[in-house]
C-alpha positions in Angstrom: -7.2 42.5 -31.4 -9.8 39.8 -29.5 -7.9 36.4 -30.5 -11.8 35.3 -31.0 -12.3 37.9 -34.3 -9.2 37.1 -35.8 -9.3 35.9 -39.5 -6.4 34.2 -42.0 -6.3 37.7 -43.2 -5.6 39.3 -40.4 -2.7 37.3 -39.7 -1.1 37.2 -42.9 -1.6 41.3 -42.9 0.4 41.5 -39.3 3.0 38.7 -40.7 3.3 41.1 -43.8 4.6 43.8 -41.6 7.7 41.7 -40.2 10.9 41.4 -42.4 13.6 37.7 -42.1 14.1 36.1 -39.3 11.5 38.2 -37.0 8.7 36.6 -39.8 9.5 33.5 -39.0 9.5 33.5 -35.4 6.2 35.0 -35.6 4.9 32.9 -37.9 5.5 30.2 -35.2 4.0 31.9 -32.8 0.6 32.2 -34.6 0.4 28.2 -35.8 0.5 27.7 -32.3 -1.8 30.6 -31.0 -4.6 30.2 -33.6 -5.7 26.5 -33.5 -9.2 27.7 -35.0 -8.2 27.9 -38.3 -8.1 25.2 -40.3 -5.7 22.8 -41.1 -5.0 23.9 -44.4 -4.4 28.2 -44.3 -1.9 27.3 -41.6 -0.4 25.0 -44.0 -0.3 27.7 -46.1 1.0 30.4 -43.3 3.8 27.9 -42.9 4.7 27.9 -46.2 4.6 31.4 -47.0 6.1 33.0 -43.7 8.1 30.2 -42.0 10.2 28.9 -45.3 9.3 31.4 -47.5 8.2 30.1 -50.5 6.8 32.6 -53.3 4.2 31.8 -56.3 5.5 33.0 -59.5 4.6 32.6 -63.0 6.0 29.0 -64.9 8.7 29.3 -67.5 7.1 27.6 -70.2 3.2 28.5 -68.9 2.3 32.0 -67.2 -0.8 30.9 -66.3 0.5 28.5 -64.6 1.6 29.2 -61.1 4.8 27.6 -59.0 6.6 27.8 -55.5 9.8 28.7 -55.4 12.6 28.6 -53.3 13.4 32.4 -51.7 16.1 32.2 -49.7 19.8 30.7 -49.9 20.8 27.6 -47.9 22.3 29.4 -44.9 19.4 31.0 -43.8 16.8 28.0 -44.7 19.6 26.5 -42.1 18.8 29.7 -39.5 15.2 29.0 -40.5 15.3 25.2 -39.2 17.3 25.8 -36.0 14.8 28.6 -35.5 11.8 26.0 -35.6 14.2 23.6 -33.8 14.3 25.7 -30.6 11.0 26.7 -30.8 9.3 22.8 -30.3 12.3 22.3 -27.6 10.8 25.7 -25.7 7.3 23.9 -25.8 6.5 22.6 -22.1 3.3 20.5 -23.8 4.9 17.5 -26.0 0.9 17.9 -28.2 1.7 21.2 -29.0 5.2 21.2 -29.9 3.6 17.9 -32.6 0.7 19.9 -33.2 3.2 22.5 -34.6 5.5 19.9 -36.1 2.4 18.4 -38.3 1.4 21.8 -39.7 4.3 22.8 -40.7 6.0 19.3 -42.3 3.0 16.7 -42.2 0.2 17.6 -44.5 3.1 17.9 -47.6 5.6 15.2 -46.6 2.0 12.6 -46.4 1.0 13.2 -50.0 3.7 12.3 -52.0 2.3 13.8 -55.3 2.0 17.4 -53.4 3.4 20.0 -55.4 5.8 21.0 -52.5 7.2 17.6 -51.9 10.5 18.1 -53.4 11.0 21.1 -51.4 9.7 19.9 -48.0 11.5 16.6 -48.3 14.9 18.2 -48.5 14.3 20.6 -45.8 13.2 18.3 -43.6 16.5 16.0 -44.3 18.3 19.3 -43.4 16.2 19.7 -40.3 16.6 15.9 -39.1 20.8 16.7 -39.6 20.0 19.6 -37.2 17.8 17.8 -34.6 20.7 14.7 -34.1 23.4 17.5 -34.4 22.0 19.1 -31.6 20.6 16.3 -29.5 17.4 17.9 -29.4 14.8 15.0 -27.9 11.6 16.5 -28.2 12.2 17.1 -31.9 13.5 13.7 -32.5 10.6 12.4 -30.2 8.0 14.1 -32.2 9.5 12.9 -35.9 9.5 9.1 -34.6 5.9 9.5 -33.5 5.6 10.4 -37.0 6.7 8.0 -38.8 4.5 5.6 -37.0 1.7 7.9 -38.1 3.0 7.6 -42.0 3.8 4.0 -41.5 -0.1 3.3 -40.5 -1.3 5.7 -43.7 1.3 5.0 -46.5 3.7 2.5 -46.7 7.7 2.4 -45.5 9.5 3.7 -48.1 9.6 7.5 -47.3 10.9 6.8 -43.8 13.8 3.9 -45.7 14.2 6.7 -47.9 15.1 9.2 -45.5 16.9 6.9 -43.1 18.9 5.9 -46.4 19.7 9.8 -46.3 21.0 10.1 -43.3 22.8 7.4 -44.1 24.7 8.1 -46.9 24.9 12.0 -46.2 25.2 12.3 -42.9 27.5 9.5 -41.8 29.8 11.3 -40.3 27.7 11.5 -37.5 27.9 7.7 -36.4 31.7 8.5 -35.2 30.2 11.7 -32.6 28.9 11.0 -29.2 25.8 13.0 -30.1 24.9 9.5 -32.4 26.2 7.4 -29.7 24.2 8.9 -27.1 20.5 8.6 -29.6 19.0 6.2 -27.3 19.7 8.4 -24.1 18.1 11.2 -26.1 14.8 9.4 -28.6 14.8 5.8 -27.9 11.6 5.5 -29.7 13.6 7.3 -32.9 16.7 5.1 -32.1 14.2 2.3 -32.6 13.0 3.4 -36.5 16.6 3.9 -37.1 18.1 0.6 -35.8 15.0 -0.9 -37.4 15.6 1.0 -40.8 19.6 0.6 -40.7 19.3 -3.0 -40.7 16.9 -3.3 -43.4 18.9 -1.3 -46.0 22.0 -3.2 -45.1 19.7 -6.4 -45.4 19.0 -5.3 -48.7 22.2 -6.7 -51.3 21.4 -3.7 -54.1 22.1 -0.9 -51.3 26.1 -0.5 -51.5 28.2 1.1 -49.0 31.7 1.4 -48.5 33.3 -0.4 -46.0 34.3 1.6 -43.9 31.0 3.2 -43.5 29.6 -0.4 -42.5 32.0 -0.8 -40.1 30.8 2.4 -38.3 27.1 1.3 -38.4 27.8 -2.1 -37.4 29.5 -0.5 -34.3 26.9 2.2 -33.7 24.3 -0.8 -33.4 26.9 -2.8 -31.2 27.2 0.2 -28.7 23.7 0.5 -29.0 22.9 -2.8 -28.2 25.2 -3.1 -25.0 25.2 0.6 -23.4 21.3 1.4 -23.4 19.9 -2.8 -23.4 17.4 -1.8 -20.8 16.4 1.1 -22.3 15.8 -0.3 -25.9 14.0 -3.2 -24.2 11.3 -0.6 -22.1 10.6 1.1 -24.9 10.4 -1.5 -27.6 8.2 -3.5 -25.1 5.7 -0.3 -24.6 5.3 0.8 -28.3 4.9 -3.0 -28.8 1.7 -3.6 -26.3 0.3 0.3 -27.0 0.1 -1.7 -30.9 1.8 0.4 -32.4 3.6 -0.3 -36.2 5.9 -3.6 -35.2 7.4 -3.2 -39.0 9.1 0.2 -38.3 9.9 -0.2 -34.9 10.7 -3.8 -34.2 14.1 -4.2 -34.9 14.3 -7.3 -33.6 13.8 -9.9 -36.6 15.6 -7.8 -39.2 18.5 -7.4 -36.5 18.6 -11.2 -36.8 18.4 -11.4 -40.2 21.3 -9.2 -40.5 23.5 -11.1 -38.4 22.6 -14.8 -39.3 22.9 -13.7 -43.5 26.0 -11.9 -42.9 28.5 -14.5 -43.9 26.6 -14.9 -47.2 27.8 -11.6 -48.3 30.8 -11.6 -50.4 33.0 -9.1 -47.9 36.1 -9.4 -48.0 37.8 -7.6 -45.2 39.1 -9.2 -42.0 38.1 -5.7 -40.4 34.7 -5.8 -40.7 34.2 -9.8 -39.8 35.6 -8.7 -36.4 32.9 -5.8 -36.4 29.9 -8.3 -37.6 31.6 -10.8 -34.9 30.7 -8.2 -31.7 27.7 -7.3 -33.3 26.7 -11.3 -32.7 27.8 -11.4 -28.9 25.9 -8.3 -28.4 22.7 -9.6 -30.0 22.9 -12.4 -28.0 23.6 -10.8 -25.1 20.4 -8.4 -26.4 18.5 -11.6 -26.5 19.0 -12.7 -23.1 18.6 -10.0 -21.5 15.3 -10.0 -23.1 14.2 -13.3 -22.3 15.2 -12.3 -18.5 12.6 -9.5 -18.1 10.1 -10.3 -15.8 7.6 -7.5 -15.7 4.0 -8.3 -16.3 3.4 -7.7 -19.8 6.9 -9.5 -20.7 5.0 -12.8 -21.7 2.9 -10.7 -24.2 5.5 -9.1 -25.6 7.7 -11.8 -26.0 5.4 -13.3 -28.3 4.8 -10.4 -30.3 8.8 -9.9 -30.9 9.1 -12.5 -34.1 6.8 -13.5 -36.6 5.8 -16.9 -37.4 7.8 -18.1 -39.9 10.8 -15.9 -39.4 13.2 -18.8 -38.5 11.8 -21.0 -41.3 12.6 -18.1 -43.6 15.8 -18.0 -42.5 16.4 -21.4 -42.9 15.3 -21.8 -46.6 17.9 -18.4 -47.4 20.6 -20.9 -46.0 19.5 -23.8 -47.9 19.0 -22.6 -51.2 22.4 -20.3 -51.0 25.1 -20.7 -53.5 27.9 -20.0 -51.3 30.6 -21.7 -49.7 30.6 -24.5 -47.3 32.4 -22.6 -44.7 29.9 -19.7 -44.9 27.2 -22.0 -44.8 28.6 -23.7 -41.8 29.4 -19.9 -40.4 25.8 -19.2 -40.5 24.0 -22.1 -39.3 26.3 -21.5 -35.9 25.0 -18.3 -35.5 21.2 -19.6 -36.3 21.6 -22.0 -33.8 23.1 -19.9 -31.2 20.3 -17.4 -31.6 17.9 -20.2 -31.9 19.3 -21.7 -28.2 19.1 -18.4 -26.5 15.2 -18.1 -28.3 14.4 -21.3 -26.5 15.8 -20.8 -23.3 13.0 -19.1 -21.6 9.5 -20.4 -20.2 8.0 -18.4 -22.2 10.4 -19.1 -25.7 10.7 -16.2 -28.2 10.3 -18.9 -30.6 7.8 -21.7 -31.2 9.7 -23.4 -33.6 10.5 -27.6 -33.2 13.7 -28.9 -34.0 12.4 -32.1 -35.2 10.5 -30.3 -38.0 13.0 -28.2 -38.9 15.5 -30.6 -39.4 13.0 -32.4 -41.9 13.3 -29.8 -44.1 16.2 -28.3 -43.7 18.7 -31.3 -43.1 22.1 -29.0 -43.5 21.0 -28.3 -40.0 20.9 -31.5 -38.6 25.2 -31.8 -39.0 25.9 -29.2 -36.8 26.4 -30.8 -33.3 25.1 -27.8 -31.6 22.0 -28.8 -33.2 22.2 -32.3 -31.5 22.6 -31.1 -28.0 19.6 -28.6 -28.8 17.4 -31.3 -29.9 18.3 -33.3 -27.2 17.8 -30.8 -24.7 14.6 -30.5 -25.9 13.3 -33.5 -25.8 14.6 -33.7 -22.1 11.9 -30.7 -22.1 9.2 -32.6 -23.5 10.0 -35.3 -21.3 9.6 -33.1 -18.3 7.1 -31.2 -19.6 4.8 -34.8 -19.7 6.2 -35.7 -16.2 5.4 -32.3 -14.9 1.5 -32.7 -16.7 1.4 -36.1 -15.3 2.5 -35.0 -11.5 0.0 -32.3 -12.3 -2.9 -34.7 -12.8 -1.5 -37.0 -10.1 -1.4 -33.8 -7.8 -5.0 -32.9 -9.1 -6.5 -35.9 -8.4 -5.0 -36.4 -5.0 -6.2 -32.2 -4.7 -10.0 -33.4 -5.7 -9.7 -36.1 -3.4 -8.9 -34.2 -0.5 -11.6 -31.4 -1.3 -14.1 -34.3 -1.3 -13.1 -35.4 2.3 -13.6 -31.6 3.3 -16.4 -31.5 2.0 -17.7 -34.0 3.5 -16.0 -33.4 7.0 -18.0 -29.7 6.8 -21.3 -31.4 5.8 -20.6 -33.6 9.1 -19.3 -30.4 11.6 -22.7 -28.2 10.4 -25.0 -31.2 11.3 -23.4 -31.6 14.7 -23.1 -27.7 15.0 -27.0 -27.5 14.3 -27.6 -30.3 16.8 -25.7 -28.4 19.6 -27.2 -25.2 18.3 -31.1 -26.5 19.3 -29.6 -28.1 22.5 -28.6 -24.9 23.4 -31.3 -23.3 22.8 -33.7 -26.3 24.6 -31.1 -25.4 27.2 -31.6 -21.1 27.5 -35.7 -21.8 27.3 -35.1 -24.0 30.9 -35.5 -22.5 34.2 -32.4 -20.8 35.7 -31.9 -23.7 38.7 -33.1 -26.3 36.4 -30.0 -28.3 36.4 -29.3 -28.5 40.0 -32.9 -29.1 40.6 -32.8 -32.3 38.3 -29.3 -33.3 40.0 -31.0 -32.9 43.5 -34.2 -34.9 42.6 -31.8 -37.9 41.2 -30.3 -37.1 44.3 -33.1 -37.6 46.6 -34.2 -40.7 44.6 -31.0 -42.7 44.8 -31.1 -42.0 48.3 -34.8 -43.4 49.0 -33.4 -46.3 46.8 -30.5 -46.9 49.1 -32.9 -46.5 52.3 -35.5 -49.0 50.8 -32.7 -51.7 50.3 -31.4 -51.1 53.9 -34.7 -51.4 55.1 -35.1 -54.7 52.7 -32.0 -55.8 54.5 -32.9 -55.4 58.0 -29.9 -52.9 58.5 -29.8 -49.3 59.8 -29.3 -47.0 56.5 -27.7 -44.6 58.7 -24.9 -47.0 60.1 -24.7 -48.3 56.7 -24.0 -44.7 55.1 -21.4 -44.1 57.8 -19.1 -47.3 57.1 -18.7 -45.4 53.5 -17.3 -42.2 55.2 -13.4 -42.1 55.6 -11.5 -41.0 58.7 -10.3 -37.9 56.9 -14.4 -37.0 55.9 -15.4 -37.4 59.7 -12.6 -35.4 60.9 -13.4 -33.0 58.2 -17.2 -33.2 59.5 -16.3 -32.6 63.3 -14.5 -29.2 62.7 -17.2 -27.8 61.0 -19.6 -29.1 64.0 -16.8 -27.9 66.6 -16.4 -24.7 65.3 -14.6 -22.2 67.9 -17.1 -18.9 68.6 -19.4 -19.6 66.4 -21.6 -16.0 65.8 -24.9 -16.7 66.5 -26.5 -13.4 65.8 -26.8 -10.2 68.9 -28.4 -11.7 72.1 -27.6 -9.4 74.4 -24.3 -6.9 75.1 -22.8 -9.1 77.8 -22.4 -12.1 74.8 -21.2 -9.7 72.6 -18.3 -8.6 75.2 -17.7 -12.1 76.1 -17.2 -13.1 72.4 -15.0 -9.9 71.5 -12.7 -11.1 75.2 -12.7 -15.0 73.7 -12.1 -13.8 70.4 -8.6 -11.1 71.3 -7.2 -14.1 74.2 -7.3 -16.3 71.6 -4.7 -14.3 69.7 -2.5 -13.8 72.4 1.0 -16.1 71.3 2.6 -16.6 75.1 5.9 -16.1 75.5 7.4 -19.4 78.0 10.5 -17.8 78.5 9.5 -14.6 80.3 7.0 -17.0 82.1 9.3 -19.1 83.6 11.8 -16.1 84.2 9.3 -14.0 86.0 7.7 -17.6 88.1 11.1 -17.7 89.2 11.2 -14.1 90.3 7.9 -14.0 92.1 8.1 -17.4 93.4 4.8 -18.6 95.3 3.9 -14.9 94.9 3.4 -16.0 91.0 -0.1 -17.6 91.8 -1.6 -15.3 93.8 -3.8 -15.6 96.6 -6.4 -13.1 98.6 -3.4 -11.9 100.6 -1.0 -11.3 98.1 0.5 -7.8 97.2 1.6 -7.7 93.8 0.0 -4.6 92.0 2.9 -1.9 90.7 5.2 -4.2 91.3 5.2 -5.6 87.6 6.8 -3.4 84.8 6.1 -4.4 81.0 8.6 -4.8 78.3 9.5 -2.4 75.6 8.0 -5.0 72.9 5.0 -6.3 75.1 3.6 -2.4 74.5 4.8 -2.2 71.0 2.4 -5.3 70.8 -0.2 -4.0 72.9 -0.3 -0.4 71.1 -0.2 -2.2 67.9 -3.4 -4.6 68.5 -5.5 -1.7 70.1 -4.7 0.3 66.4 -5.7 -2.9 64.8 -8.7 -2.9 66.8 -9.4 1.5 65.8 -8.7 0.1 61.9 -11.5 -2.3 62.1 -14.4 -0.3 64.2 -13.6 2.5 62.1 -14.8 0.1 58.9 -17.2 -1.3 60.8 -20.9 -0.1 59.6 -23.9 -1.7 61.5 -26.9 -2.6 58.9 -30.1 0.0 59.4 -33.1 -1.7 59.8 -35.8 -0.6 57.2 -38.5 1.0 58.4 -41.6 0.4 56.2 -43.3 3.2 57.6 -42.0 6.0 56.4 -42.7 8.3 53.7 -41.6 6.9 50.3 -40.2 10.2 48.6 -37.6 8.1 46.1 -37.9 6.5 43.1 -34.9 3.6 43.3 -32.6 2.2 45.7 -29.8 5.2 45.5 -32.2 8.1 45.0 -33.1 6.5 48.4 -29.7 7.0 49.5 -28.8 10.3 47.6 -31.9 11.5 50.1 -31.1 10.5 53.2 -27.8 12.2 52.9 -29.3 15.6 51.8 -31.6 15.3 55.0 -28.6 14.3 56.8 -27.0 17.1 56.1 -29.6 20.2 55.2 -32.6 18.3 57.1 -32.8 21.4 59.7 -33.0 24.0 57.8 -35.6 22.7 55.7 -37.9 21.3 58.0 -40.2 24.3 58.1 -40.5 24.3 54.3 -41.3 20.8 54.1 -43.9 20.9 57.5 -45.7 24.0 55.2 -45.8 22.3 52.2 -47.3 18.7 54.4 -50.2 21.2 56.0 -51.0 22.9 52.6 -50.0 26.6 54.0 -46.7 26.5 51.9 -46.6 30.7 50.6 
C-alpha cells in the first residue's frame, strides 16, 4: 500500500495481524515510518502495540473504561530492550528522539495523565536498561529531555526519578558501566551529578552510609577521570542557554562539599570519602578557571549565581553546630573561595571586606587574612595598572597628535613637489641644459666685460685658472694619433689601415740585436746589398702573423658600409623595416619577378 493513503486504521489493522514480540517491533517501525499522523494516534499506537496496554471495563464502574497492564515484567523487560536497540540502530539522533517523545513524552509531561503510573515505572525500568547497557544515544536522548521537562514543568519529576535510580538501582555506582557515564552521556552525567548532589543536599533524604560512600566516590572519579569532558559540555549547554538549574552542577556541588561537616555523620570512613571529594573539586575548579577558549569568560560568569557564597555564608553563621565543624567548613569556603578568585576573569565577584562585615566568624580564619590581603595587593595593582594605563594613554594621544601633525606637514610638501613636477613635465625636453648654457654664456660675457674693464686679455686670464693636469688633458685630445677624418680618397684610406697595424707591432730587441749581430753592416741595407731568402721567420713570429691577418678576416667580415639613400626611387613601403623586409625579397626573388612587375608598371599586366 502507497505510504501517502495510509490511515490510523490501516495500521492498527496490519499491527492486528502480528502476535508478541513481532508487534512490537513493528509497531516501532511505523512511529517512525508514518510521521503524518498526528501526535496523538501514535501515542496511542504506542500504547496499544508497543507496551500493550488493554481498555477494560472499571471494577466499581463498567462504564467506565481503564488501561491495564497485559503482560508480566519479563517480557515488559524484552519489550524495553527491544525499544532500547531500536533508538541505538537509528543513524539520525532526531529520529531516534522523535521516536523516544512519542512513545514516553506526551504521558510522562502531564502528570495528571491517566497512564502516568504506568509510564513512569516503565520508564525507570528502561533508564536501568539504558545505563546497564551503556547505550549513549538512549541516554543522550533522555537528558535532552529533561531539559525539555525542566523548561515546561518544574524539577521534581527528574529529582524524582534520579531519587530512583538512587535508591533502587545503586548497585550500579560500584560497575564500570556507572563509572564510565561521562565517556558514554556527558550531558546525562551532567543532570545526574547535578541531581545527586541536590538530594544529598537535602537533610530529609536518608541514605545509608554505605551507599553515600559510593556516590561520594562516583562523583570523585567523575570529577578527576573525565574533567575536560565535564567542562566542554557543561560550557556548551551553558552558552546554547540551556536549563543551568538541571545541568549546572557546579553551585550545588559546592554546597555539598562546604555544608558537609554540618551533617551529624559519624563515620571516619566517609569523612575520608567527603575529604577527596574536596581535592577533586578543587582540582575541578582550577582546571576550570584555566580554560582559555573563547567563550570561557562568558561561561565563567554564568557558572554561580549571585548570591551563592553569601548564602553559604549565612548557613554557617546561623548553624547550631560545633565549633570544630564550623571551623571545618569555613576552610573549605575559603579554599574554594581562593581558587574562585584566582583567575582574571574570577568565578566569583564577591569582596572580602563585605563579607567579613557580615559574617565576622570568617574574619578568624588566617586563610582569610592572607586572601584579603592578597586582594588588596590586587586592587593596588589593579589602580597602578589603570593609572600606567592613563599615563600610557596620554603619552599614546600625545604621540598620535605629533603624527598627525607630521602627515599634515609631509602632504603639503608632497603637494608642493607634486605641482613642481608637473611645472617641470609641461617644460621643453632640453629645457634645463638650455637655462644652464644661457647662465653659462652670461657669466662668461660677465667675466669678459671685467677683463676688458681691467685692461687684461680674458683669454690669458682664463688660462692662469687651468691646471697642468687640464692642459695635458686638453693636448691629447688636440694630438690625437690617426684621427678619421671621413673617406678622401683610397690611397688615405690604405695609408691609415698601414699606420694603424705598424702601430701594433710590439718589437722584440732581443732578436734585433741577435740578428744585427748576424747580418752585421748587411743589417742596414744599401742598393747593393743581397739579402732576400736569406731571412727565415720564427715559429711564433707566424703564429703572430697568422693570428692578426684572422683578426683582420673577423673584423671585415663584421664590417657593413652605410648605403646611401637614394630619394629617387619608388617608395613601395610603408615604415622603415617593411623598407628593409623589401629589399631582401628583391634581393633574393627580384629576377624572376621583374617581368610581372614591368607589366603591371605599363598597364598590360593579363
Amino acid at each position: 500500500m502507497d505510504a501517502g493513503h495510509l490511515t490510523i486504521e490501516n495500521v492498527t489493522q496490519l499491527l492486528h495481524q502480528h502476535t508478541f514480540p513481532a508487534s512490537v517491533e513493528a509497531a516501532l517501525l511505523a512511529i517512525r515510518e508514518c510521521p503524518m499522523f498526528t501526535r496523538q494516534d501514535l501515542s496511542t499506537l504506542a500504547n496499544r502495540f508497543v507496551f500493550c496496554h488493554s481498555l477494560v471495563p472499571s471494577n466499581g464502574n463498567s462504564s467506565q473504561m481503564v488501561w491495564i497492564k497485559t503482560l508480566n515484567n519479563i517480557q515488559e523487560l524484552h519489550i524495553l530492550d527491544l525499544i532500547r536497540q531500536f533508538l541505538e540502530k537509528q543513524a539520525d539522533l532526531s529520529v531516534a528522539s522523535r521516536v523516544f517523545d512519542t512513545i514516553f513524552l506526551d504521558v510522562l509531561s502531564d502528570q495528571d495523565h491517566p497512564l502516568f503510573i504506568l509510564y513512569y515505572n516503565l520508564f525507570l525500568k528502561f533508564l536501568s536498561l539504558v545505563i546497564s547497557f551503556e547505550s549513549q544515544t538512549s541516554l543522550t536522548i533522555v537528558a535532552r529531555w529533561f531539559l525539555t521537562l525542566s523548561k515546561t514543568t518544574s524539577d521534581k519529576p527528574i529529582m524524582k526519578i534520579i531519587e530512583h535510580t538512587i535508591r533502587e538501582h545503586i548497585a550500579l555506582a560500584s560497575t564500570k558501566s556507572v563509572n564510565n557515564l561521562c565517556a558514554i552521556s556527558p550531558l546525562f552525567t551532567l543532570c545526574f551529578i547535578n541531581q545527586t548532589c541536590i538530594l544529598l543536599n537535602d537533610e530529609n533524604f536518608r541514605l545509608d552510609t554505605k551507599v553515600i560512600e559510593t556516590l561520594i566516590d562516583l562523583l570523585t572519579f567523575g570529577l578527576t577521570n573525565s574533567t575536560n569532558l565535564l567542562i566542554s559540555t557543561l560550557q556548551q549547554e551553558i552558552l546554547a542557554e540551556s536549563s543551568l538549574s538541571l545541568i549546572n552542577f557546579v553551585p550545588s556541588m559546592v554546597r555539598l562539599d562546604v555544608l558537609f561537616p554540618l551533617r551529624s555523620f559519624q563515620s571516619a570512613t566517609l569523612h575520608l570519602h567527603f575529604d577527596r571529594f574536596h581535592t577533586s573539586i578543587l582540582s575541578f575548579l582550577f582546571s576550570m578557571i584555566t580554560n582559555k577558549s573563547p567563550q570561557s569568560q562568558v561561561f565563567q560568569k554564568s557558572l554561580f549565581p549571585s548570591d551563592h557564597f553569601q548564602q553559604l555564608c549565612a548557613v554557617i553563621q546561623d548553624s547550631s553546630a560545633s565549633e570544630k565543624s564550623i571551623h571545618a567548613c569555613i576552610q573549605r569556603y575559603l579554599q574554594i573561595l581562593a581558587i574562585c578568585k584566582t583567575s582574571s576573569f574570577p568565578l566569583s565577584q564577591i569582596a572580602l571586606n563585605e563579607l567579613s562585615a557580615f559574617f565576622p566568624l570568617l574574619a578568624r580564619d588566617k586563610l582569610f587574612d592572607i586572601l584579603k590581603e592578597k586582594e588588596e595587593h590586587s586592587h593596588m595593582d589593579k589602580e597602578k595598572s589603570t593609572t600606567d594605563t592613563e599615563t600610557k594613554r596620554t603619552d599614546r594621544l600625545a604621540r598620535l597628535k605629533e603624527l598627525h601633525f607630521r602627515r599634515n606637514e609631509a602632504r603639503k610638501l608632497n603637494h608642493a613637489e607634486v605641482i613642481e613636477e608637473d611645472h617641470r613635465k609641461s617644460l621643453p625636453t632640453n629645457f634645463e641644459r638650455r637655462c644652464e648654457r644661457v647662465k653659462n654664456q652670461e657669466e662668461v660675457a660677465k667675466r669678459r666685460r671685467e677683463a676688458a674693464d681691467s685692461g687684461l686679455d680674458y683669454e690669458r686670464v682664463e688660462q692662469l685658472d687651468w691646471t697642468a693636469e687640464e692642459c695635458d688633458k686638453w693636448d691629447k685630445k688636440r694630438k690625437k694619433k690617426n684621427p678619421d677624418v671621413g673617406f678622401d680618397n683610397y690611397e688615405q684610406c690604405t695609408y691609415r689601415a698601414y699606420t694603424k697595424l705598424t702601430g701594433q707591432i710590439k718589437p722584440d730587441m732581443e732578436a734585433c740585436n741577435k740578428q744585427k749581430e748576424e747580418l752585421g753592416e748587411d743589417y742596414y741595407a744599401t742598393a747593393s746589398s743581397m739579402i732576400h731568402g736569406t731571412h727565415k721567420p720564427s715559429e711564433t713570429a707566424v703564429n703572430r702573423m697568422v693570428e692578426d691577418l684572422e683578426q683582420q678576416y673577423s673584423k671585415r667580415g663584421k664590417f657593413s658600409r652605410r648605403r646611401a639613400f637614394d630619394i629617387d626611387a619608388d617608395v613601395d613601403y610603408i615604415n622603415e623595416r617593411n623598407r628593409a623586409f623589401n629589399k631582401k625579397i628583391e634581393r633574393y626573388y627580384g629576377k624572376y619577378t621583374a617581368e610581372i612587375k614591368q607589366n603591371l608598371e605599363r598597364g598590360t599586366a593579363v
